[in-house]
C-alpha positions as CSV (number, residue, x, y, z in Angstrom):
1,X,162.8,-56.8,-8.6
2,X,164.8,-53.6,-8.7
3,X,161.6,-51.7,-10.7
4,X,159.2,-53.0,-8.1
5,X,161.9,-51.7,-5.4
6,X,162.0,-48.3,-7.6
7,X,158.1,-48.1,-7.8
8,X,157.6,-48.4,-4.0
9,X,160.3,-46.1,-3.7
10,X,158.9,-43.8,-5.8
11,X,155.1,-43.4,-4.0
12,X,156.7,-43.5,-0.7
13,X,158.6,-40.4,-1.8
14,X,156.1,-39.0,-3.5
15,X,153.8,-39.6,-0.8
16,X,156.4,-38.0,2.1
17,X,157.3,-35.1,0.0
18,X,153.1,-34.1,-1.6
19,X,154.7,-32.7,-4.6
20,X,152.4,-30.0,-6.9
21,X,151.8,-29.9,-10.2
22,X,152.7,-25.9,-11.6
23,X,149.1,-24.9,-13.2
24,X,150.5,-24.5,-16.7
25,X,151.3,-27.9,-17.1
26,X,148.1,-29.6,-15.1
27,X,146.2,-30.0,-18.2
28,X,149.2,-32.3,-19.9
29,X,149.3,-34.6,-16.5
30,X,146.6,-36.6,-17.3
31,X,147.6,-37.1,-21.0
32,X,150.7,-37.9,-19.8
33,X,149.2,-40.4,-17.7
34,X,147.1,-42.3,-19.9
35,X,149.9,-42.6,-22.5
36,X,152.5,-43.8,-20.3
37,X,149.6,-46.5,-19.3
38,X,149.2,-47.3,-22.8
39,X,153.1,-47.9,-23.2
40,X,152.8,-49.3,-20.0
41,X,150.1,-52.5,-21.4
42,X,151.8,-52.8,-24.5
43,X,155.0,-53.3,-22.8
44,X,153.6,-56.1,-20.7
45,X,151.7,-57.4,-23.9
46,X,154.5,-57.8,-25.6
47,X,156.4,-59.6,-22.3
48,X,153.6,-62.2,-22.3
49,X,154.0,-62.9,-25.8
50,X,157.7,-63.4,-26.0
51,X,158.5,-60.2,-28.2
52,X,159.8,-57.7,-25.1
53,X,162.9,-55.1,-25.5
54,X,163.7,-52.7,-22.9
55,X,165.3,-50.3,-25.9
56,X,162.0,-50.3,-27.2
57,X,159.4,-49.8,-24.2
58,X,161.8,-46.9,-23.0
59,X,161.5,-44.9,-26.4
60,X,157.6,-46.2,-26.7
61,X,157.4,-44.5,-23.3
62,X,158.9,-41.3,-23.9
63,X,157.8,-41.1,-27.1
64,X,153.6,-41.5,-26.7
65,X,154.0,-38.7,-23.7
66,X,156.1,-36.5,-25.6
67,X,154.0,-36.9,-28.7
68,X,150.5,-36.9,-26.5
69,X,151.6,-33.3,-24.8
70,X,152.7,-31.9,-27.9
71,X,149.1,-32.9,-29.9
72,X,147.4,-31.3,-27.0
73,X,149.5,-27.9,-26.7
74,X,149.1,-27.9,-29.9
75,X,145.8,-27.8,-29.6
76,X,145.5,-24.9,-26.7
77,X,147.6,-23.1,-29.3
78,X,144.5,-23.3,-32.2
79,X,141.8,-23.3,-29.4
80,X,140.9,-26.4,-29.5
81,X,142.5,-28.2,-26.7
82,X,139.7,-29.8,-25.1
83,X,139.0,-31.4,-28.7
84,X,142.5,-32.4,-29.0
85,X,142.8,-33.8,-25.9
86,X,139.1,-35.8,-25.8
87,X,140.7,-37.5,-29.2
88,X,144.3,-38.2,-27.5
89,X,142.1,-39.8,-24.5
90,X,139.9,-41.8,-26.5
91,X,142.9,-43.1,-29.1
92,X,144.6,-44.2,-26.3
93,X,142.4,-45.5,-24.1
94,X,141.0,-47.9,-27.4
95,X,145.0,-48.9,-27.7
96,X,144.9,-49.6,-23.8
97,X,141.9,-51.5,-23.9
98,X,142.9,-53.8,-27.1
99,X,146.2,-54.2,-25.3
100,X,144.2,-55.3,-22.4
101,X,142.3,-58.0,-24.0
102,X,145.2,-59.3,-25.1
103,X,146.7,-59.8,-22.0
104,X,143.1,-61.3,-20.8
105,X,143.4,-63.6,-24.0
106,X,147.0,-64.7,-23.3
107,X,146.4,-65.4,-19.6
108,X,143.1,-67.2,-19.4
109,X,143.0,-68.2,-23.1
110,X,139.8,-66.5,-23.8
């Protein structure tokens, strides 16, 4: 109850305050996005099948944004960030998607 409290919390601020993105770090925002969504399904994957820790969604959290942003400065660094970041986009988005399925399995059993 208290993270749904903190979530509507969270959009009304962000909502009454319109807070901006500095331009250096708008192409990591939606990296960043897509990898805390990824943490995001597995973390409620592994709720529905009985397996959940807190400890370990947190670190999965910070870790796949962290690791995400750095794979794709990385790339603006050698040139290739639009590469880099097509990859990042598409290995999550296939781990988001599986995740997904499983949910889809373990709620309908289908």
């Amino acid at each position: 109850m208290i993270a749904a409290f903190g979530l509507v919390v969270g959009i009304v601020v962000g909502l009454f305050f319109e807070p901006s993105v500095p331009a250096s770090l708008q192409p990591y925002l939606p990296i960043a996005v897509v990898a805390a969504l990824d943490a995001v399904f597995g973390g409620l994957r592994a709720y529905l099948d009985g397996i959940f820790d807190d400890k370990v969604f947190v670190v999965s959290f910070v870790s796949n944004v962290l690791i995400a942003a750095l794979i794709v400065y990385l790339g603006d660094q050698l040139g290739v960030g639009g590469q880099l970041s097509t990859g990042v986009i598409v290995v999550l988005g296939i781990r988001i998607f599986s995740n997904v399925a499983a949910i889809r399995r373990h709620i309908f059993h289908a």
